[in-house]
C-alpha positions as CSV (number, residue, x, y, z in Angstrom):
1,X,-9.5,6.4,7.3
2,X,-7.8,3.8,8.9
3,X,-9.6,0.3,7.4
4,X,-10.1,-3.3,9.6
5,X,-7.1,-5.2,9.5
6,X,-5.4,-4.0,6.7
7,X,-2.7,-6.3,4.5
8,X,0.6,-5.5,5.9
9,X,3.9,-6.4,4.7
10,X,6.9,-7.6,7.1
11,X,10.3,-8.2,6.6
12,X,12.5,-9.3,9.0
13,X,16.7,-8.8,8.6
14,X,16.4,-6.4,5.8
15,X,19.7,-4.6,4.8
16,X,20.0,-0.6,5.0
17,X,22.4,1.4,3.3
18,X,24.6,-1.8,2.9
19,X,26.4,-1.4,6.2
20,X,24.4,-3.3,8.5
21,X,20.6,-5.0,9.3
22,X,17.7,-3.7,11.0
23,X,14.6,-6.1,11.8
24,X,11.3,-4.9,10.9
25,X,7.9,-5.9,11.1
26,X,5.8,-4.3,9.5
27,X,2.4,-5.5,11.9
28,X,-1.1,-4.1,11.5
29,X,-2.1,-1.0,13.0
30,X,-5.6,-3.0,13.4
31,X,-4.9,-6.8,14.3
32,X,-7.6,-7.3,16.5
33,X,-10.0,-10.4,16.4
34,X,-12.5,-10.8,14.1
35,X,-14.0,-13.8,15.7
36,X,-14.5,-12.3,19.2
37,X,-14.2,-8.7,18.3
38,X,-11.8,-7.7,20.4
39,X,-10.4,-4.0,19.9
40,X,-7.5,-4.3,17.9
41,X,-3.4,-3.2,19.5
42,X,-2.3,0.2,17.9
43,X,1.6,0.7,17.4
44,X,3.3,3.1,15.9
45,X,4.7,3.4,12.5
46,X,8.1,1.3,12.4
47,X,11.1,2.8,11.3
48,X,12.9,1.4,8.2
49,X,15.2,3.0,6.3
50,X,14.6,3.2,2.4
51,X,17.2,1.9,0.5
52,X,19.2,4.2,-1.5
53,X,18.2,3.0,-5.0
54,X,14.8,2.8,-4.1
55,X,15.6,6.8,-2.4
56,X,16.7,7.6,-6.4
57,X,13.9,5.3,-8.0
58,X,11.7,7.1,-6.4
59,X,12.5,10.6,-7.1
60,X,13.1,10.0,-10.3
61,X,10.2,8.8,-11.0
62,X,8.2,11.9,-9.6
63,X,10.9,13.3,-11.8
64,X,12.0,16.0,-9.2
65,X,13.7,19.0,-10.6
66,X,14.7,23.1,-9.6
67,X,11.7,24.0,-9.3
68,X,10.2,21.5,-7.0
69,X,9.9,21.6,-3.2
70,X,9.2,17.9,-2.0
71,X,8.2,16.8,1.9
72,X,9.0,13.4,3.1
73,X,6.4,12.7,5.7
74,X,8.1,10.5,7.8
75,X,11.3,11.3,7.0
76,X,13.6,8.8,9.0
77,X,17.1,9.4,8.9
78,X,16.9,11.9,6.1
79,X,18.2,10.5,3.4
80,X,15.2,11.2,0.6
81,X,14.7,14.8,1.7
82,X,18.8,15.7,1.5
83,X,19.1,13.3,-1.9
84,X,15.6,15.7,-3.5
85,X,18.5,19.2,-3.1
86,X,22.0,17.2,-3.5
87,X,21.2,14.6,-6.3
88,X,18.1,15.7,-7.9
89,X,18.5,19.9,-7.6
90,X,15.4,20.4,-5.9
91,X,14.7,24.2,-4.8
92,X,13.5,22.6,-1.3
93,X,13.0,19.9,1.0
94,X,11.3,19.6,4.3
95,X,11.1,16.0,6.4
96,X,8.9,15.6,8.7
97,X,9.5,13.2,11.7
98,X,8.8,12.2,15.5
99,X,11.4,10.8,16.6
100,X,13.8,13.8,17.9
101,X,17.1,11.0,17.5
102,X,16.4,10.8,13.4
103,X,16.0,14.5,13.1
104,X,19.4,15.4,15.0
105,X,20.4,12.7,12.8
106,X,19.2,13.9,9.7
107,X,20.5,17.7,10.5
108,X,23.8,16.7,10.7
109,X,23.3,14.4,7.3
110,X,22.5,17.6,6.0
111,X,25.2,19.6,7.1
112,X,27.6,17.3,5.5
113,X,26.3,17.0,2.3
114,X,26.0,21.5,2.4
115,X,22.5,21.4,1.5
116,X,21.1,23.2,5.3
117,X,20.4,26.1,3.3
118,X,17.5,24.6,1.6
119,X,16.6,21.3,3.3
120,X,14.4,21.8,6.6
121,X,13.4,18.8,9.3
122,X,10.6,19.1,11.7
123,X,10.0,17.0,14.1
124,X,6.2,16.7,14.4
125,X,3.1,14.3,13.4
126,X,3.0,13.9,10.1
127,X,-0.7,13.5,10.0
128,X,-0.9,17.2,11.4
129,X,1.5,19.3,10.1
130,X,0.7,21.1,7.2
131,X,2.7,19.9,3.8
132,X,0.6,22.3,1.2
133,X,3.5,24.2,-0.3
134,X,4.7,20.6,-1.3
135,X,4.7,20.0,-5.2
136,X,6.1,16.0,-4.7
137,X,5.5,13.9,-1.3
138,X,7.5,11.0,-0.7
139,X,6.2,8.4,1.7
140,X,7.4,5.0,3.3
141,X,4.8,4.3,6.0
142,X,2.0,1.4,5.3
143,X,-1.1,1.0,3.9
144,X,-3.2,2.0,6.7
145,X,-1.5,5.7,7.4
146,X,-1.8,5.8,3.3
147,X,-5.5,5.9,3.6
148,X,-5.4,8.2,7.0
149,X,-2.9,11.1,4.7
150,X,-5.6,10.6,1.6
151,X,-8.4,13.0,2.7
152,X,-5.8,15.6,3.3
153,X,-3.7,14.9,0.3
154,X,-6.3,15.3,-1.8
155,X,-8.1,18.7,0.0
156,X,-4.6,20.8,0.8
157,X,-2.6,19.4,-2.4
158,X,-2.6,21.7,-5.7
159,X,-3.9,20.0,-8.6
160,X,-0.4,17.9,-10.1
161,X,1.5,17.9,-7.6
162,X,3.0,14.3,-7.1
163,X,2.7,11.5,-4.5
164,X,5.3,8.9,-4.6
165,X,5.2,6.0,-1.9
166,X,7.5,2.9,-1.4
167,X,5.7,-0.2,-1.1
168,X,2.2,0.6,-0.3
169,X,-0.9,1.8,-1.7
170,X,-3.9,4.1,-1.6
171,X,-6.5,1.9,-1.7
172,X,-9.2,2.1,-4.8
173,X,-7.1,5.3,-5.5
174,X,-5.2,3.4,-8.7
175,X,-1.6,4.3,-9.1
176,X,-1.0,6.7,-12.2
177,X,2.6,5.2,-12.1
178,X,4.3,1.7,-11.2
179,X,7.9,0.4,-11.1
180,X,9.1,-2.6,-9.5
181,X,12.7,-3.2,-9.5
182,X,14.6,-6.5,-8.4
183,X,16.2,-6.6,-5.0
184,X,18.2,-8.7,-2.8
185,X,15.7,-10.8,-0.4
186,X,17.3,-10.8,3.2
187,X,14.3,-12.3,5.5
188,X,11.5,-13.1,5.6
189,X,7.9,-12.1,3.7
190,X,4.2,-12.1,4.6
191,X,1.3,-11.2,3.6
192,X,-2.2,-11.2,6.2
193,X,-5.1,-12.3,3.8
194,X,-8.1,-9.8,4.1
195,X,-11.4,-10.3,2.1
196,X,-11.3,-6.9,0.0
197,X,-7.4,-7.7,-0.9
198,X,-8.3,-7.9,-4.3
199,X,-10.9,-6.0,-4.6
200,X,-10.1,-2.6,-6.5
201,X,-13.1,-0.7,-6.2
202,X,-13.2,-0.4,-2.0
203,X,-10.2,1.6,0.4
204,X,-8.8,-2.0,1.7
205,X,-7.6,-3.1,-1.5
206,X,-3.8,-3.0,-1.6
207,X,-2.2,-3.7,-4.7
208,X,1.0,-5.6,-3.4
209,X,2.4,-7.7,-6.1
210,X,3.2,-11.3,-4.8
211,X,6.9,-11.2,-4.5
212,X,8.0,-12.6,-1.9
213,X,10.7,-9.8,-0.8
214,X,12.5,-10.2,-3.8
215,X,11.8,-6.8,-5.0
216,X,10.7,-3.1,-4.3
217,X,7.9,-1.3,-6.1
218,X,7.4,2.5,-6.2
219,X,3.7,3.8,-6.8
220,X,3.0,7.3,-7.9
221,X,-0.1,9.3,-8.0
222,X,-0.7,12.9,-9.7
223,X,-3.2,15.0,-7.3
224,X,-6.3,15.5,-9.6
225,X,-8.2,18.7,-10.3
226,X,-11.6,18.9,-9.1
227,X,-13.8,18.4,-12.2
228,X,-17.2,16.8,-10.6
229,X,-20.2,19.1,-11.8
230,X,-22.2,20.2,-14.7
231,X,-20.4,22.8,-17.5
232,X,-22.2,24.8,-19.8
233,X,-20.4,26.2,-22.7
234,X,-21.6,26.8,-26.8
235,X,-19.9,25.2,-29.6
236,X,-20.0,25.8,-33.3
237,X,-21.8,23.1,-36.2
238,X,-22.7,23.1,-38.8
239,X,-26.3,24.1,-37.8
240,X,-24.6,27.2,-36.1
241,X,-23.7,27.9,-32.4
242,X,-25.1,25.0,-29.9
243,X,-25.7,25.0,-25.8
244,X,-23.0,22.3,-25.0
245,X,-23.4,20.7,-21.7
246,X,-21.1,18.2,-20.0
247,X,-22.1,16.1,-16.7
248,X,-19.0,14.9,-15.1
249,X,-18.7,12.4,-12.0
250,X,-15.9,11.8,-10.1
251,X,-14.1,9.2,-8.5
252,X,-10.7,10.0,-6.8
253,X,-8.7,10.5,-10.4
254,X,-11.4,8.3,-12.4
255,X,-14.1,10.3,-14.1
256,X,-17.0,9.7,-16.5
257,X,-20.0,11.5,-18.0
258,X,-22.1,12.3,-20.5
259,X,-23.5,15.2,-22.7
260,X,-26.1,17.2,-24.4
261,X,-26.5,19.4,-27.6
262,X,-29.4,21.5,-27.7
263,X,-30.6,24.0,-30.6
264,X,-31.3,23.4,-33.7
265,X,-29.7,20.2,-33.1
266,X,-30.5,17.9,-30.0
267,X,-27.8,15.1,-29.3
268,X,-26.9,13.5,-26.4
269,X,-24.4,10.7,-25.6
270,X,-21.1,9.4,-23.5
271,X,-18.2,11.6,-22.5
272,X,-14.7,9.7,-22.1
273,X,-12.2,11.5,-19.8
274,X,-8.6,11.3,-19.2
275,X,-7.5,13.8,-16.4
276,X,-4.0,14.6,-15.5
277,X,-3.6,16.8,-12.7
278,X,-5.5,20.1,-13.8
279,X,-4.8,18.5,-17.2
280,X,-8.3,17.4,-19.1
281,X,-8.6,15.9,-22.2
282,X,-12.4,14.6,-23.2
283,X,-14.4,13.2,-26.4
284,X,-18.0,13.5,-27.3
285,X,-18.7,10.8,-29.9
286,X,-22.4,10.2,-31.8
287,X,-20.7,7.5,-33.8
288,X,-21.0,6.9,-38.0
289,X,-19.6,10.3,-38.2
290,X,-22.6,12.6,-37.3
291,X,-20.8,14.0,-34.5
292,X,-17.7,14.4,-32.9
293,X,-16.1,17.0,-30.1
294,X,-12.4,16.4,-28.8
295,X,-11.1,18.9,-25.8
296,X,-7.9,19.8,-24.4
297,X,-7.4,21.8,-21.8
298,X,-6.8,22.8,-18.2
299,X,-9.2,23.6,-15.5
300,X,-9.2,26.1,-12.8
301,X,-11.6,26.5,-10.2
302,X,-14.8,26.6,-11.9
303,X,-13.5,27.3,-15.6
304,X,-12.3,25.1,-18.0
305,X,-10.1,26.5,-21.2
306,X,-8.4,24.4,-23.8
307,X,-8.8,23.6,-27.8
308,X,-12.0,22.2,-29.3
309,X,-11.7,19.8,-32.7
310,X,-15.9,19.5,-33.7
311,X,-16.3,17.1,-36.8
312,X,-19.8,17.6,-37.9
313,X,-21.0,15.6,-40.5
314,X,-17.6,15.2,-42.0
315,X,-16.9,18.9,-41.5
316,X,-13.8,20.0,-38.9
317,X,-13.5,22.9,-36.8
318,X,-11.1,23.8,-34.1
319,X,-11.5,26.9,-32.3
320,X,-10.8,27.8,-28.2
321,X,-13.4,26.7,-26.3
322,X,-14.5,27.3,-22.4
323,X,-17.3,26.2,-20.3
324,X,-18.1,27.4,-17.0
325,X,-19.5,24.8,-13.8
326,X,-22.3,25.5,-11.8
327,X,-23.1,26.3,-8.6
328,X,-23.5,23.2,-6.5
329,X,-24.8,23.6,-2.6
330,X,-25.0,19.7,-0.9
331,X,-26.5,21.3,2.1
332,X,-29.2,18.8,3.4
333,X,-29.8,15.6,4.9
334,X,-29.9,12.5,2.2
335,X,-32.1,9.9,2.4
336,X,-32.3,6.3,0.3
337,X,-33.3,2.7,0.8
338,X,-30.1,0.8,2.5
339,X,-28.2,-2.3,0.9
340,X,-31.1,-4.8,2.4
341,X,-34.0,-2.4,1.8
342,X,-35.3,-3.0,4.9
343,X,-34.8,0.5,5.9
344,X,-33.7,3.6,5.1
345,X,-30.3,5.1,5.7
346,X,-29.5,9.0,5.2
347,X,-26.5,11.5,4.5
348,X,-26.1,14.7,6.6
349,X,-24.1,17.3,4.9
350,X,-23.0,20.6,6.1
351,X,-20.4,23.0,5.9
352,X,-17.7,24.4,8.5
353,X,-14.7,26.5,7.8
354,X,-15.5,26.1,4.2
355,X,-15.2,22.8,4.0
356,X,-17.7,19.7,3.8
357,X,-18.4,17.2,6.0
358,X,-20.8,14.5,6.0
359,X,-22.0,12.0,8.7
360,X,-23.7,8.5,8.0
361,X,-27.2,7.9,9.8
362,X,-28.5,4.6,10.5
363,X,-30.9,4.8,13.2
364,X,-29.6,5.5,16.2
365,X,-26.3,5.4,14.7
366,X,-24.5,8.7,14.2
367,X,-21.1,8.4,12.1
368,X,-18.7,10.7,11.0
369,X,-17.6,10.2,7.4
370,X,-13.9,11.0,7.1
371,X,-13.1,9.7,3.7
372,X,-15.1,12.5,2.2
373,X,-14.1,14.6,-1.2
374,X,-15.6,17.7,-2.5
375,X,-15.0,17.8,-6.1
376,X,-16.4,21.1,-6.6
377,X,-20.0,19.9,-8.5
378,X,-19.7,16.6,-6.9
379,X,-18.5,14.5,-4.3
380,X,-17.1,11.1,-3.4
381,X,-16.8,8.9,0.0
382,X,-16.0,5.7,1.5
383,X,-17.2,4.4,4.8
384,X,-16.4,1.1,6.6
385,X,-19.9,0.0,8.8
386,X,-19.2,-1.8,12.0
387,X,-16.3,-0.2,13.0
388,X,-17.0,0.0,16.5
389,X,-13.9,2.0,18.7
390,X,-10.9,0.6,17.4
391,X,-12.8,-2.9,16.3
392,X,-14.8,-3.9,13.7
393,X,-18.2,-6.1,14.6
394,X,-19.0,-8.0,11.7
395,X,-22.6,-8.9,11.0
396,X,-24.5,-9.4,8.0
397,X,-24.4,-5.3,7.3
398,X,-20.9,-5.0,7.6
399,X,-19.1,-3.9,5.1
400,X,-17.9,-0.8,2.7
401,X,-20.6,2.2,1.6
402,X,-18.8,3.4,-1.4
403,X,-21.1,6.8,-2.9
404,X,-20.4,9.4,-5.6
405,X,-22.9,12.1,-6.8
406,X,-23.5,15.6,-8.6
407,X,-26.2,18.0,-7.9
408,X,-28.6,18.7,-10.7
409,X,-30.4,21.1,-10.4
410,X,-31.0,20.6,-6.9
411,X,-31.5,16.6,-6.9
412,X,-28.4,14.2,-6.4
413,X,-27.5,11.9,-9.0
414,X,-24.9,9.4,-8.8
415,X,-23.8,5.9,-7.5
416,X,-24.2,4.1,-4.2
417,X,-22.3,0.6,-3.7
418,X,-22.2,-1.5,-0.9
419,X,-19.3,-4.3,-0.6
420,X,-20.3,-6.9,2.3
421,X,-17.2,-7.6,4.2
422,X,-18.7,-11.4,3.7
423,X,-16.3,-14.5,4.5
424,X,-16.3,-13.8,8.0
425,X,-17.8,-15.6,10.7
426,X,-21.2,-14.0,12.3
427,X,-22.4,-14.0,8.8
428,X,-24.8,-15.7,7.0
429,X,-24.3,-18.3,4.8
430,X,-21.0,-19.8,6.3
431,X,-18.0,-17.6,5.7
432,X,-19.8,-17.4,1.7
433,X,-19.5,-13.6,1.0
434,X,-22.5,-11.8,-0.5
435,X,-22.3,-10.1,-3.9
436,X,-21.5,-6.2,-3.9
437,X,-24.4,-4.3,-4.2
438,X,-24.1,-1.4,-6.8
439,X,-27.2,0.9,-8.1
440,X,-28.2,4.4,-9.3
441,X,-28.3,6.7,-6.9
442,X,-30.7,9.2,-6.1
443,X,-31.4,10.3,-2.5
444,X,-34.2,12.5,-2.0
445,X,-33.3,15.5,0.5
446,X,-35.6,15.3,3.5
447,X,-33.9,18.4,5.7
448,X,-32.8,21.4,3.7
C-alpha cells in the first residue's frame, strides 16, 4: 500500500564510499496537491549508495551468520549482498536490482572479492520477484515502497526471519530493533509534514528521528508467527485437569487476549503476550495469588508447544503443555455502521489460490484492500479512503480504516478504528482534525 504523500527524507551532496558525492533527493512517490487534487507525479526509487558502516551496522544487527541466506531488494551497486558472504560468512546472498549498469557492476564487485560462488544478482522488480528462501532482507528504498513490500513480507516470509532497512519505516508496524549512529552531515535535510506523521497506530506514520542528517538509523523487524485465533488446551490445578482456552488478536507483531477456565473452576481474565518470531511467551494472571499460568513456547501452524508454570493457590506446577487453534473460515460479506453512522459500510472476503482477500464496500464504491493479513484465526487490515487513481480527495470521510478480528464461533469479534485524515482543507471545521474513532467491533455477516 502506497499511502498519500508520505514523509520523505532528502539529502542533497551526500558522500559514498568516501571517494566522491552523489545528489539525492529523496522526493515523494505521491506529491500531488491536496488542495486541488491533482493526481500526484510517480518516480522511481532513487539510487543511493549505503554507506559502508551503515552496510556493517546493518548486518550486524540482523546478526547474519553461516547459516543465513539474506536478499537485498534493491541492491545497488552490491555492496550489502557481497559484504553478507565476505565479512559476515553468510551461506548466501541474492540482490535484486533494475538497473542492468548496477548489476554488471555488482558481478564484477563480486568477482573480486571471490564470493560468485555464493552471491547471485538479478536484475528484476523487486516488488515481484520472489525473496521466500530469504532468512534476513536488507532494504534502502523509502517509506512508501516499505509499505508496498509489507503484505508480501509478511505472507511469503517464515516466521523469524529478519527485516533490516536503512532509514525508513514500516509504518504502525513498530520496529523490534533501533540504532542510530552519528554521521557526517554533507547537505541538506527535509522533512514534508503530513497529518498522521506522528501518529503510531495508522500505515503513514514514519518514525524518523529529527536529525537533521547528522546521523543514520537502522530499523529491524522479526517476521511474526501467525497466532490470531482461539486455542483450546487442559491444564492441571489444584481442582484437577481444566479446559483452558486462550483468545488471541493480532496486530502485525502486537497481540493481546484474554482467557477462560472452565471445570470445577470457572476463571476468566487478561492474557499478556510477547511474540518473537514463532517464539511465544504468555501469562494468565487472577491476581492475590488465586491463579497464575506462564507459557513458553513455539508455535507451528495451528499448534502451539512449550513449558507451563501454574501457581494455584500458592501451589506450582510445571509440566509441557499444548493447545490446538481452531478452524476459522472468514468467508462472507461484513457488514457494520461506518465512522459517521449514517450508513452502513461492509467487508467482502473470499478466497483465491489459498489466500484471502478482502474488498471495502461503501455504496457504490468497490475497493480492493491490499494491506490485508491472515493470521490464521484472525485477521488485520489498513485502508486509506479517498484515494482516488493516484490522488487522494479529501472530504470529511477521508481518512484511515484500521480493523482486526477473530472468528468465534462463527461471529467476528475485534476492533474497527477510523483516523480522519483531518487538517486538510475541504474539511469541516477549518483545517481542525477530528478525533480518531476507535470501537468494538462486531460485523454481522449478511452474505455467507
Amino acid at each position: 500500500m502506497l499511502p498519500h504523500n508520505g514523509t520523505w527524507i532528502m539529502k542533497t551532496s551526500r558522500a559514498v564510499l568516501g571517494i566522491g558525492v552523489v545528489t539525492a533527493v529523496l522526493a515523494s512517490l505521491y506529491a500531488g496537491s491536496t488542495e486541488t487534487n491533482t493526481p500526484p507525479v510517480r518516480s522511481s526509487i532513487p539510487y543511493v549508495a549505503t554507506r559502508n558502516e551503515a552496510v556493517r551496522d546493518m548486518l550486524w544487527m540482523a546478526k547474519v551468520g553461516k547459516d543465513d541466506v539474506v536478499y537485498d531488494l534493491g541492491s545497488g551497486d552490491g555492496r550489502i549482498a557481497i559484504a553478507a558472504v565476505h565479512d559476515f560468512g553468510a551461506r548466501g546472498s541474492v540482490g535484486i536490482e533494475t538497473d542492468p549498469k548496477r548489476i554488471q557492476e555488482s558481478r564484477e564487485s563480486a568477482h573480486k572479492a571471490g564470493v560468485t560462488d555464493r552471491v547471485e544478482f538479478i536484475q528484476g522488480d523487486l516488488f515481484t520477484n520472489d525473496f521466500r528462501q530469504a532468512s534476513v532482507v536488507t532494504l534502502f528504498l523509502g517509506h512508501e515502497p516499505n509499505l508496498k513490500l509489507r503484505p508480501k513480507i509478511l505472507s511469503i516470509l517464515k516466521p523469524g526471519t529478519r527485516i533490516v532497512s536503512h532509514q525508513f519505516g514500516m509504518g504502525e508496524w513498530l520496529p523490534d530493533k533501533t540504532l542510530t549512529a552519528r554521521t557526517v552531515y554533507f547537505g541538506m535535510w527535509g522533512e514534508m509534514w503530513k497529518p498522521f506523521i506522528d501518529n503510531p497506530h495508522v500505515p503513514d506514520y514514519t518514525g524518523n528521528e529529527m536529525h537533521f542528517g547528522t546521523s543514520d538509523k537502522m530499523l529491524m523487524w522479526v517476521v511474526p508467527a501467525s497466532v490470531a485465533g482461539i486455542w483450546r488446551g487442559k491444564i492441571g490445578t489444584t481442582q484437577g485437569p481444566q479446559d483452558c482456552q486462550l483468545i488471541l488478536h493480532q496486530r502485525l507483531s502486537e497481540v493481546t487476549g484474554t482467557f477462560q477456565l472452565s471445570g470445577q473452576t470457572n476463571l476468566a481474565g487478561r492474557v499478556g503476550v510477547d511474540l518473537w518470531g514463532h517464539h511465544v511467551r504468555f501469562e494468565c494472571d487472577m491476581g492475590y495469588g488465586q491463579f497464575q499460568m506462564r507459557f513458553d513456547g513455539h508455535v507451528d501452524g495451528n499448534m502451539m508447544q512449550g513449558t507451563s508454570a501454574v501457581t494455584d493457590h500458592g501451589q506450582l506446577q510445571e509440566r509441557a503443555w499444548e493447545a490446538q487453534r481452531d478452524k476459522a473460515d472468514f468467508t462472507g460479506t461484513w457488514e457494520w455502521p461506518g465512522a459517521s453512522g449514517a450508513r452502513a459500510v461492509r467487508l467482502r472476503i473470499e478466497q483465491r489460490d489459498g489466500h484471502w482477500m478482502a474488498t471495502y464496500l461503501d455504496r457504490d464504491q468497490t475497493v480492493p484492500v491490499i494491506d490485508f493479513y491472515d493470521w490464521g484465526g484472525g485477521f488485520y487490515f489498513t485502508l486509506l479512503i479517498g484515494r482516488e487513481g493516484g490522488g487522494l480527495k479529501i472530504t470529511e470521510e477521508t481518512g484511515w480504516l484500521i480493523g482486526e478480528g477473530v472468528l468465534d464461533h462463527g461471529a467476528l469479534k475485534g476492533t474497527i478504528e477510523f483516523h480522519p485524515y483531518g487538517d486538510m482543507p475541504g474539511v469541516s471545521d477549518g483545517r481542525k482534525a477530528s478525533r480518531a474513532v476507535i470501537q468494538d467491533w462486531t460485523p454481522r455477516l449478511i452474505k455467507p
